[in-house]
DRENDO-1510 file (C-alpha; in Angstrom, 1 decimal, always signed):
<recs>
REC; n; res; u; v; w
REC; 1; UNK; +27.5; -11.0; +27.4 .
REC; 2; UNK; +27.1; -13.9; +25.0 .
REC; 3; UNK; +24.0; -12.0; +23.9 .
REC; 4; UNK; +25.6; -9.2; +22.9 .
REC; 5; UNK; +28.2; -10.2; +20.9 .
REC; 6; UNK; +25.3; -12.6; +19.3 .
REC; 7; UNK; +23.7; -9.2; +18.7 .
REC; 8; UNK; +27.2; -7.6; +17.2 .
REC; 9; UNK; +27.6; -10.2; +15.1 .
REC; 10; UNK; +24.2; -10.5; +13.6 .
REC; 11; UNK; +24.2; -6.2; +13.4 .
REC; 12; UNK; +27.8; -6.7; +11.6 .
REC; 13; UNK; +26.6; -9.3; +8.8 .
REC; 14; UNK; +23.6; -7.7; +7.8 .
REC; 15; UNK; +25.6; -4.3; +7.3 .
REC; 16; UNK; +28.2; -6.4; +4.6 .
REC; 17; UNK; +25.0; -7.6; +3.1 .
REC; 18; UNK; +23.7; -4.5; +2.5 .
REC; 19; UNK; +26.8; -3.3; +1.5 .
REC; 20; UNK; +27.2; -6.0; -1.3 .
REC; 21; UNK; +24.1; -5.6; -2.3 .
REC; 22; UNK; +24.4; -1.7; -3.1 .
REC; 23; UNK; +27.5; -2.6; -5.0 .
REC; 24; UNK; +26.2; -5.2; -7.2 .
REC; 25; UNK; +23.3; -2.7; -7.8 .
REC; 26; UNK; +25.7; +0.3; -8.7 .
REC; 27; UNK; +27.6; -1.9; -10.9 .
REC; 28; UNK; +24.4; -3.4; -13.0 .
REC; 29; UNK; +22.7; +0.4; -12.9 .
REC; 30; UNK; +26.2; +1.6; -14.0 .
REC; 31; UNK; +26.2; -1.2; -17.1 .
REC; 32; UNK; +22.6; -0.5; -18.2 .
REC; 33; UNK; +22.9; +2.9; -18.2 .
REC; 34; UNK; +25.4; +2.7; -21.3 .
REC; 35; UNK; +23.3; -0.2; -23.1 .
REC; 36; UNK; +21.8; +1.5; -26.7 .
REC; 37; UNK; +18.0; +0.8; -27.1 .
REC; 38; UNK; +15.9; +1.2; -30.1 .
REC; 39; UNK; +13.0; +3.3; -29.9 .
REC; 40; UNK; +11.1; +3.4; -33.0 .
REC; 41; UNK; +8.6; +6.5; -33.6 .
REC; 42; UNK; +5.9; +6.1; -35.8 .
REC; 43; UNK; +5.0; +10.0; -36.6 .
REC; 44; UNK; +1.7; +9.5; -38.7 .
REC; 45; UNK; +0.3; +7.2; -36.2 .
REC; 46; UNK; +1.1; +9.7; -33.4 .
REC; 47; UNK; -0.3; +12.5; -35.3 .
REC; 48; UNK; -3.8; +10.5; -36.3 .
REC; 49; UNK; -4.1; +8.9; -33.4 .
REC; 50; UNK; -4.1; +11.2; -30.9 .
REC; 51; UNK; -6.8; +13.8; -31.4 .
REC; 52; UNK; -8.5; +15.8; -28.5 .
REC; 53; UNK; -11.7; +17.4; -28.7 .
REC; 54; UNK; -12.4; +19.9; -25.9 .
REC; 55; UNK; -15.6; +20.1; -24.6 .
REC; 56; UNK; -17.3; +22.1; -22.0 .
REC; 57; UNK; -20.0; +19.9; -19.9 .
REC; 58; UNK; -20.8; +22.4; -17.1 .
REC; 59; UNK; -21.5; +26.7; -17.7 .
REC; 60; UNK; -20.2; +28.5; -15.2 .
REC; 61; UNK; -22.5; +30.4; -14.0 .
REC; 62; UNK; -22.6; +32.9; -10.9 .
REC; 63; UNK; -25.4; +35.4; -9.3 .
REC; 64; UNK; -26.5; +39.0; -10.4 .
REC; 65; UNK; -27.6; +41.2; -8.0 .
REC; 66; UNK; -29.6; +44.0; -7.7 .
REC; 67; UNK; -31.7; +46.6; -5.4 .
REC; 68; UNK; -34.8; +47.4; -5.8 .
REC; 69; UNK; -36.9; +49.6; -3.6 .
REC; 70; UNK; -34.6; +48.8; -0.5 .
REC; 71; UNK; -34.4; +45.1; -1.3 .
REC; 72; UNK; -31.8; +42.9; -2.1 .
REC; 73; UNK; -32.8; +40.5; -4.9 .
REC; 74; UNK; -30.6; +37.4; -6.6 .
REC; 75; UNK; -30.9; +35.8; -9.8 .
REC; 76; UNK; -29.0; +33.4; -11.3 .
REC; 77; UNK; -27.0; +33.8; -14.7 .
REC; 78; UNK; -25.3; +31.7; -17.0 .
REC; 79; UNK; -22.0; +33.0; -18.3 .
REC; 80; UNK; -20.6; +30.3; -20.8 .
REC; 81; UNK; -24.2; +30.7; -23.0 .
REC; 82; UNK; -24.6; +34.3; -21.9 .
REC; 83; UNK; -28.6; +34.0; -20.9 .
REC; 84; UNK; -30.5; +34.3; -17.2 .
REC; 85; UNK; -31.3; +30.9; -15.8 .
REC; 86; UNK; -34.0; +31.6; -13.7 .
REC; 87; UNK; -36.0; +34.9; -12.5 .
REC; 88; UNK; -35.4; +37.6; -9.7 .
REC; 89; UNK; -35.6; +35.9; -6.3 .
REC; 90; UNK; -35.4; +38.1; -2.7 .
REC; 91; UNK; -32.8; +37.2; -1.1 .
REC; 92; UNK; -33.2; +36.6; +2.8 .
</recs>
């Protein structure tokens, strides 16, 4: 029995802690969230600063296909440059 109520007791002051300390962080958020801050934009140094060049590293590429005399045959083509990329191969 004395266990127990050890056990109440122990359950009962951690909930006021946690209560107390949901109230003191309410009442800080609720003073910071009216607190003015300077921002200071620097619009020339934005606009120099940041500038993106695209560049495409891989071409996509994909196969062609095609039937000749009954047979299936493959070969692969390069879209982005617009050029074949290697010749006519059978496929199995």
């Amino acid at each position: 029995m004395k266990a127990l109520k050890y056990i109440i007791r122990k359950e009962v002051k951690l909930n006021e802690e946690i209560i107390k300390c949901s109230i003191c962080y309410a009442v800080i958020s609720y003073f910071y969230a009216f607190v003015d801050l300077p921002v200071y934009a620097y619009e020339d140094l934005i606009a120099h600063s940041i500038s993106v060049d695209v560049e495409e590293y891989t071409a996509a590429t994909g196969w062609r296909y095609k039937t000749e005399d009954g047979k299936l045959y493959k070969r692969l083509y390069d879209y982005t440059n617009q050029k074949w990329i290697d010749e006519w191969e059978l496929c199995p």
